[in-house]
C-alpha positions as a printed Julia matrix, in Angstrom:
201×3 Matrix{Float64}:
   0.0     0.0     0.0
   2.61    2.36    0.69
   5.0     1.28   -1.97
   1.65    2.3    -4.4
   1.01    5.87   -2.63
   4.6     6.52   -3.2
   4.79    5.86   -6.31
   1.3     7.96   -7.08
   3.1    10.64   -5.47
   6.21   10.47   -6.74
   5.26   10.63  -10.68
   2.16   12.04  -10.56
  -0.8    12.01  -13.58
   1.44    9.91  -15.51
   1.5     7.11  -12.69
  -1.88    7.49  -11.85
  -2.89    7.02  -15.56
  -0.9     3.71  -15.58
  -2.01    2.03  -12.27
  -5.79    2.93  -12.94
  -5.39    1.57  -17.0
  -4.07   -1.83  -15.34
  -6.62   -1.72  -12.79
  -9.52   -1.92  -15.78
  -7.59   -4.25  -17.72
  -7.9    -6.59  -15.64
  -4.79   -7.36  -13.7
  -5.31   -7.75   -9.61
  -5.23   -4.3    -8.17
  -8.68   -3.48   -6.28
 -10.31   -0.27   -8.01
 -11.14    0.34   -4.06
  -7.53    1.01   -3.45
  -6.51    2.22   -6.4
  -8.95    4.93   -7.06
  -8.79    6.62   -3.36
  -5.58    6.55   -3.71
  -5.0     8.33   -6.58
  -7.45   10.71   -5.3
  -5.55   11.36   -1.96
  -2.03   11.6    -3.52
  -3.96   14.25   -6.16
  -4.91   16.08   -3.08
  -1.33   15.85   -1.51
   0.17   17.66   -4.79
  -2.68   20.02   -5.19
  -3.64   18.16   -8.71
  -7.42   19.45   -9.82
  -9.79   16.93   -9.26
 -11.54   18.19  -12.31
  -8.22   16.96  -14.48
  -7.32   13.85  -12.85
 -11.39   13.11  -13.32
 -11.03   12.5   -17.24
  -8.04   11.5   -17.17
  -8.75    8.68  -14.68
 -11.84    7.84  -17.31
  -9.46    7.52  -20.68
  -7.67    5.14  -18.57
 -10.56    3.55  -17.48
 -11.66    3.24  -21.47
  -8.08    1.87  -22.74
  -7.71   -0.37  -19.96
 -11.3    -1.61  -20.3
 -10.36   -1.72  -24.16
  -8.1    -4.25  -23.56
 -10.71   -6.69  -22.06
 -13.14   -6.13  -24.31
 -11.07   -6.78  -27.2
  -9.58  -10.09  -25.76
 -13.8   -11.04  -25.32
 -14.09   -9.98  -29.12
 -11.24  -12.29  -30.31
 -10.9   -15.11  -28.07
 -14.34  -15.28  -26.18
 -16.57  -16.94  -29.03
 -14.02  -19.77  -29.55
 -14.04  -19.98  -25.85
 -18.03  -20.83  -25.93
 -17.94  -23.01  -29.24
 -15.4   -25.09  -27.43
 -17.39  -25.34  -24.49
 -20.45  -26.09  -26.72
 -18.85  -28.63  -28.52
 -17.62  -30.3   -25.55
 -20.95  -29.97  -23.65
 -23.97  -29.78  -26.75
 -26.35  -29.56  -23.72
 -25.1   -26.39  -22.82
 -25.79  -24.51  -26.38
 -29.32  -23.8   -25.84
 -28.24  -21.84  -22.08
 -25.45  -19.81  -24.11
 -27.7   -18.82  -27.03
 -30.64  -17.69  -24.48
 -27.68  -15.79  -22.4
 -26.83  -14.17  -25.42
 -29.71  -12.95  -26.96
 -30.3   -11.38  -22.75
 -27.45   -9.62  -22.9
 -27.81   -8.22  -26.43
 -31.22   -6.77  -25.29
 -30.28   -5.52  -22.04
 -26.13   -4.8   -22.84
 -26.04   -1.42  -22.7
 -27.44   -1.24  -19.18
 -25.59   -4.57  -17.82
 -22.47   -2.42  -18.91
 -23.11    0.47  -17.41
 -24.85   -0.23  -14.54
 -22.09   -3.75  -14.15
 -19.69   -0.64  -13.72
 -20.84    0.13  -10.41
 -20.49   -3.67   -8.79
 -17.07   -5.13   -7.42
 -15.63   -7.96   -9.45
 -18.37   -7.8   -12.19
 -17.75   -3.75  -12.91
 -13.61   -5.17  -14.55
 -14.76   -8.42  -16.47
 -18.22   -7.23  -17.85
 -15.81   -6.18  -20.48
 -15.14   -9.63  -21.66
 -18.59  -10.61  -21.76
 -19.52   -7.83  -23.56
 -16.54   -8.83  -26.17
 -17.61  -12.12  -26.23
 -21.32  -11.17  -27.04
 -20.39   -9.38  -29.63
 -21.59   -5.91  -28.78
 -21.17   -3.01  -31.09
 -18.18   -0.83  -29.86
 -19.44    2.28  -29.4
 -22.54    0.69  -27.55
 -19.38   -0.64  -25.05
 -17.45    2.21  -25.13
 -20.34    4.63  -24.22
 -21.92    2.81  -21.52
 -18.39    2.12  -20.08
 -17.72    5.82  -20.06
 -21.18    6.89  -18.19
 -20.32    3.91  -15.71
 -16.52    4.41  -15.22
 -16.99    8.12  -14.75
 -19.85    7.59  -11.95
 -17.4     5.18  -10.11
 -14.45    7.09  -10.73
 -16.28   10.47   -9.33
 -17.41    8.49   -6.14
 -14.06    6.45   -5.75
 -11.7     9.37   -6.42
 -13.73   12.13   -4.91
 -13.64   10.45   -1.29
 -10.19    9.77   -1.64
  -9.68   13.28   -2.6
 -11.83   15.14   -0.19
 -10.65   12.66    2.73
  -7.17   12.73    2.37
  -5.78   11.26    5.69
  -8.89    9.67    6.2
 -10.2     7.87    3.4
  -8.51    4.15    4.47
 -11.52    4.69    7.66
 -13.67    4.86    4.38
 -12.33    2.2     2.92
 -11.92   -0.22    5.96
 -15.92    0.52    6.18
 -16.37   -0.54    2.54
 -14.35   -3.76    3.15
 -16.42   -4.53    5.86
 -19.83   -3.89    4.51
 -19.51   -4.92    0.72
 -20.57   -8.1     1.52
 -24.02   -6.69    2.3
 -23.47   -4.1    -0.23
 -22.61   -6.15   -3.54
 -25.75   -8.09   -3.42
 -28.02   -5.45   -2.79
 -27.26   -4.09   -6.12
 -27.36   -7.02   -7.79
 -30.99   -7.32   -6.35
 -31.78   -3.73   -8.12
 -29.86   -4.87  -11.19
 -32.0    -8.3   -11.43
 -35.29   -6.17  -10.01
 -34.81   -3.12  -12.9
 -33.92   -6.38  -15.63
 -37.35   -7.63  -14.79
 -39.55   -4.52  -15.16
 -37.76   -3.61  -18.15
 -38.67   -7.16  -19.39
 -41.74   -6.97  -18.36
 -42.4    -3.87  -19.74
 -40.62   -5.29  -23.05
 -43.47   -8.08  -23.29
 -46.89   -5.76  -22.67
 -45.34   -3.26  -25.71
 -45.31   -6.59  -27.87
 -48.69   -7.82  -27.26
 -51.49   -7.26  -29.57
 -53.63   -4.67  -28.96
């Protein structure tokens, strides 16, 4: 932890741009840690929140870039192995697909907001074989909500945010599947909703 605020401190932007990029690409670095941190070494030099903000969410988008274009190349030969393998399973896959391409946007965006699924969403979304700029622009209204929270504490805590984050740690566990109940709960209505527009009238 230390090693990471003094190297955020140390080099600045540029470091900050780096950590967060590897952070949304996928590699093991909690976006808890990361974020806060970046936002209480920014504080610490004096950096404007309102330029470490965007450039916090172009690393967000190229590191996030990364994972979606892995999903893109490698994630369909992924499934047709696993169909092949298991025939049984093509009919789950299919159906899985077909959900996500109706409800991807939102999954994306809204996936952005939920430990653990807010990183690899952008494989899934490769592998589905959503339309870039559908990714890329619900990443960007998700990354920059999570960003804002993540960095702004960090930033406006300074001293204190690792209180903030101990508090996280402890309550996520209560936290992460409340909003997956929303998420599932908003799917539904949509769905719902969906269905009556398609019956005949």
């Amino acid at each position: 932890m230390n090693t990471l605020l003094q190297l955020l401190s140390r080099f600045g932007l540029a470091a900050m741009f780096l950590v967060i990029l590897l952070e949304y690409a996928c590699f093991p670095i909690s976006s808890e840690i990361v974020l806060p941190f970046c936002g209480a070494a920014a504080s610490a030099r004096e950096l404007s929140f309102f330029l470490l903000l965007p450039v916090s969410v172009a690393a967000g988008l190229l590191g996030t870039g990364i994972c979606y274009l892995a999903g893109r190349i490698g994630g369909n030969a992924l499934l047709g192995k696993l169909v092949k393998k298991f025939p049984g399973t093509e009919h789950g896959i299919r159906s899985s697909k077909e959900k996500f391409e109706s409800y991807g946007a939102f999954a994306v965006c809204f996936g952005r907001l939920i430990p653990i699924c807010r990183t690899y969403i952008a494989f899934i979304a490769g592998a589905a074989g959503q339309k870039a700029p559908v990714f890329f622009g619900a990443s960007a209204i998700g990354i920059t909500a999570w960003n804002t929270i993540l960095i702004g504490l960090g930033y406006l805590l300074r001293q204190n945010w690792t209180k903030a984050a101990a508090l996280y740690t402890r309550y996520k566990n209560v936290f992460v599947p409340i909003c997956l109940l929303v998420l599932l709960f908003v799917i539904c209505l949509r769905r719902k909703r969906h269905s009556r527009a398609q019956e005949p009238t």
